[in-house]
C-alpha positions, 0 to 999 in steps of 0.5 A: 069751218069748224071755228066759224060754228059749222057742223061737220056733217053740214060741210060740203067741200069741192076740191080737185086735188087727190091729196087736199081731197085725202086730208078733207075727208080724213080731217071731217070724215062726216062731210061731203067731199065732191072731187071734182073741178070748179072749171066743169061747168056739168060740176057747177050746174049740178051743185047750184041745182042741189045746193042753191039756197041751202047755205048760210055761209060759203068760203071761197079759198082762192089760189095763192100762189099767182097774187103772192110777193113770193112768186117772182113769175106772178103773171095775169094770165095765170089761169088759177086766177080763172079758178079763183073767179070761177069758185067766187060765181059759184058762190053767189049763185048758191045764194048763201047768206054770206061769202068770205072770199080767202087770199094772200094779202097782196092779191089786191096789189099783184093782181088787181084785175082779178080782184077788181073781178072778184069785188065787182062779182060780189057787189053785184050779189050782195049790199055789202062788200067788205075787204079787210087784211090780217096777220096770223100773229095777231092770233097767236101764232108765231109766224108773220102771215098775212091774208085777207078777207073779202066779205059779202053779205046782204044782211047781218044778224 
């Protein structure tokens, strides 16, 4: 966040996992960390009421592991899609300027319902929907790690 020009007191991060939550708050000690889940719709509820329209950008990162050429077991029915999906609505109804949905490369490929879901969410919000895929070693980086990108915006500046 920090890369995309984002004050760190400005940051609010939503995240159920103790120890993701642990290395968050060590990491920007001046944001908002909520430990909660974005399946609580009383969570969600609360977070549109106090946030809604007071972001510029929001980043969604959705779960790898059911879209990803490294799980032999990858299934549709996998319900961390349904948190991928849930945090994406959020999203749009805090009504940010823009929204970058994160994601291994194949999640198109491997789950394409899903992300048919995801798409078709941020078409409905927003004039412009972009995906677009990148490899980790075109930064630098020593390893081949690709991911992709689904932007969402109605304007840019």
């Amino acid at each position: 966040m920090q890369a995309l020009g984002c004050d760190e007191e400005d940051m609010v991060f939503l995240e159920v996992c103790p120890e993701c939550c642990e290395i968050l708050e060590k990491r920007f000690p001046k944001a908002r960390v909520i430990r909660k889940s974005i399946l609580n719709k009383t969570v969600t509820d609360g977070l549109v009421a106090e946030y809604k329209g007071k972001f510029d950008l929001i980043v969604v990162a959705i779960p790898c592991q059911p879209s990803s050429n490294a799980n032999p077991h990858r299934s549709p029915t996998d319900a961390r899609i349904g948190v991928g999906e849930a945090a994406v609505r959020v999203a749009c109804e805090l009504d940010a300027r823009a929204v970058i949905v994160e994601d291994v490369d194949s999640f198109d490929h491997n789950q394409p319902i899903a992300y048919k879901a995801v798409v078709d969410e941020l078409t409905e919000k927003y004039k412009q929907v972009k995906t677009i895929k990148l490899d980790a070693r075109l930064a630098m980086v020593s390893s081949r790690r690709r991911r992709m990108f689904i932007l969402a915006t109605s304007s840019v500046d």
